[in-house]
C-alpha positions as a Python dict, from the first residue, in 0.01 Angstrom:
ca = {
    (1, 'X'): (0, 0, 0),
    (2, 'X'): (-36, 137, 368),
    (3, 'X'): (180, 461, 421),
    (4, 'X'): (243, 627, 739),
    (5, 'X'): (198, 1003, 766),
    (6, 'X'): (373, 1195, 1027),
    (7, 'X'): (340, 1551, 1102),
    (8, 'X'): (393, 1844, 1368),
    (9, 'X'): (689, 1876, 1376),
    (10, 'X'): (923, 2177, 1409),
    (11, 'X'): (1196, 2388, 1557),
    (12, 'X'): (1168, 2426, 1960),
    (13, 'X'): (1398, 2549, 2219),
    (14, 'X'): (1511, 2333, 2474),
    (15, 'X'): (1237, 2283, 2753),
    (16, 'X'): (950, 2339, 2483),
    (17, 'X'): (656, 2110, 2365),
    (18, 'X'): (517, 1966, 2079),
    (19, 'X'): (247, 1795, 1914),
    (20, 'X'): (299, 1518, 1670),
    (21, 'X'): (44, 1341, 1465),
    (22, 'X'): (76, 1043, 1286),
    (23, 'X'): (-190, 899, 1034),
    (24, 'X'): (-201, 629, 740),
    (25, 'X'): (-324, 636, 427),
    (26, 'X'): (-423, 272, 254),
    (27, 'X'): (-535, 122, 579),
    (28, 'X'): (-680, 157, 919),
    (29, 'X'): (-502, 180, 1245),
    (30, 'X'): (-772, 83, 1444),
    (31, 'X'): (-698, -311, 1453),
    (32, 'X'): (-366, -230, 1519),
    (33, 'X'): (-127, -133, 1853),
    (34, 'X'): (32, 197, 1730),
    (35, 'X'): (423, 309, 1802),
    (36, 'X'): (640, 617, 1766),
    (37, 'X'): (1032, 566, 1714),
    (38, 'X'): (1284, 825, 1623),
    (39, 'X'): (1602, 851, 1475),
    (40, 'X'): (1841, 1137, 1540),
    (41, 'X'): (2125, 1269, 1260),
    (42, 'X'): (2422, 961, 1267),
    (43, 'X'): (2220, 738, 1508),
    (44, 'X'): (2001, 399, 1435),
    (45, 'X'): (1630, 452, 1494),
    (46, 'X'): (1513, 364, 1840),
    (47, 'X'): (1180, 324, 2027),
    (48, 'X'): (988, 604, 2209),
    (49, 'X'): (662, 502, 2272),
    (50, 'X'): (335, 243, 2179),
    (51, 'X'): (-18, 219, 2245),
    (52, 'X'): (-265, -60, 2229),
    (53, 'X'): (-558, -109, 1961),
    (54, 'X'): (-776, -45, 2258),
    (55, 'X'): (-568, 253, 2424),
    (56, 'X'): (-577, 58, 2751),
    (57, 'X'): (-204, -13, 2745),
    (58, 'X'): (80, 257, 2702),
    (59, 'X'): (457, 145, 2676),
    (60, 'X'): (753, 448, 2693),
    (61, 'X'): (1108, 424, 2648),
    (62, 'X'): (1289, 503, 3029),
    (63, 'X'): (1432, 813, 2843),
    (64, 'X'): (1124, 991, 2802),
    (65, 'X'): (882, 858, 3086),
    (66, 'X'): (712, 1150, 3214),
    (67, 'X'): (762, 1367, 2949),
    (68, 'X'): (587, 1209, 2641),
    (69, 'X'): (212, 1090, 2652),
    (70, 'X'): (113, 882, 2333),
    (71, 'X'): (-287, 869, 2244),
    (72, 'X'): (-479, 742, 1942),
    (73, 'X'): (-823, 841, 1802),
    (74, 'X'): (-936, 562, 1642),
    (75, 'X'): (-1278, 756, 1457),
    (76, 'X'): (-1034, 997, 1301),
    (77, 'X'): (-756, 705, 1218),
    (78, 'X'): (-472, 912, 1425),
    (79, 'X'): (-224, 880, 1710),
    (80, 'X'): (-93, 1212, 1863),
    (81, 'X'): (221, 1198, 2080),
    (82, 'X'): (255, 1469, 2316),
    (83, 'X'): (597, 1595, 2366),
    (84, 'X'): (689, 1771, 2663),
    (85, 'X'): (1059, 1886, 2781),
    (86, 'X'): (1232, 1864, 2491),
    (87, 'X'): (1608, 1848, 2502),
    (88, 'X'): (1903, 1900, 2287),
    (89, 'X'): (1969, 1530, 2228),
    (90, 'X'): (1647, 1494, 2073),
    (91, 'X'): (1622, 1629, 1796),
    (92, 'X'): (1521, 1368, 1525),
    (93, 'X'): (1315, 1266, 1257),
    (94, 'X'): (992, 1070, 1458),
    (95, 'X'): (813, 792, 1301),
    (96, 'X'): (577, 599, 1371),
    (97, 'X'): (469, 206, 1300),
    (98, 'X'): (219, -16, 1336),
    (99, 'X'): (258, -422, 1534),
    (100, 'X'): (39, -631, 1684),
    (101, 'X'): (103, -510, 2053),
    (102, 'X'): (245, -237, 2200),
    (103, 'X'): (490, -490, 2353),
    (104, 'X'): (603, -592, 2083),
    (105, 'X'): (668, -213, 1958),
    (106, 'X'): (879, -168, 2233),
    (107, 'X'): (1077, -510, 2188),
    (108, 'X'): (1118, -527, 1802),
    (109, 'X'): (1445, -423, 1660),
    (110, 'X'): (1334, -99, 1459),
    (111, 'X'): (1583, -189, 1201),
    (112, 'X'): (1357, -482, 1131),
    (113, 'X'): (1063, -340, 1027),
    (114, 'X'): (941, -137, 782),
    (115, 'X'): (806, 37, 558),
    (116, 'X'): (843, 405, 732),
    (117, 'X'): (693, 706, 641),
    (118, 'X'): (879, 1092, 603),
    (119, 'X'): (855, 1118, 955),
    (120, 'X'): (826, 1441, 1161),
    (121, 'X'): (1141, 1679, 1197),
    (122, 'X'): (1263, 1802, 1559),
    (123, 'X'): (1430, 2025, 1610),
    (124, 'X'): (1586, 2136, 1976),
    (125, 'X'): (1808, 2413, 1986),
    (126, 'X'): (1843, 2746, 2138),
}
């Protein structure tokens, strides 16, 4: 059984960065296009940002364009989201999937899809 690890996550002021990894245990990612959603306290989980298998092909949510950068290191079976900017209104738990594009990342309906891992807390506050 595949299972999605997330991690770096933490408490941040408003403005600040963060790291987050995201790994799997059972499986590859490499043949995969990789995707990070998120899911904030009393809200549905929504899309943030997907890569290709092949990194050549980077798909971001309007809400976060220039301020997140999603990469992948296929050798060491990881995909790293850089977070930059961080406000208030996200603070979340962030997850991340697998698909088979990062199109269809960004177009799936997250409440579709499954199984997700722990995910990585955020926390934005002053």
């Amino acid at each position: 059984q595949v299972h999605m690890i997330e991690s770096g996550g933490g408490l941040v002021q408003p403005g600040g960065s963060l790291r987050l990894s995201c790994t799997t245990s059972g499986r590859s990612i490499s043949p995969f296009a990789m995707g990070w959603f998120r899911q904030a306290p009393g809200k549905e989980r929504e899309f943030v940002a997907a890569i290709s298998r092949s990194t050549n092909i980077t798909t971001y949510a309007d809400s976060v364009k220039g301020r997140f950068t999603i990469s992948r290191d296929n050798a060491k079976n990881t995909m790293y989201q850089q977070i930059n900017g961080l406000k208030r209104e996200e603070t979340a738990g962030y997850c991340c999937q697998s698909g088979a594009s990062a199109y269809y990342l960004h177009a799936i309906d997250a409440g579709q899809v499954g199984p997700w891992g722990r995910g990585a807390q955020v926390a934005v506050c002053s």
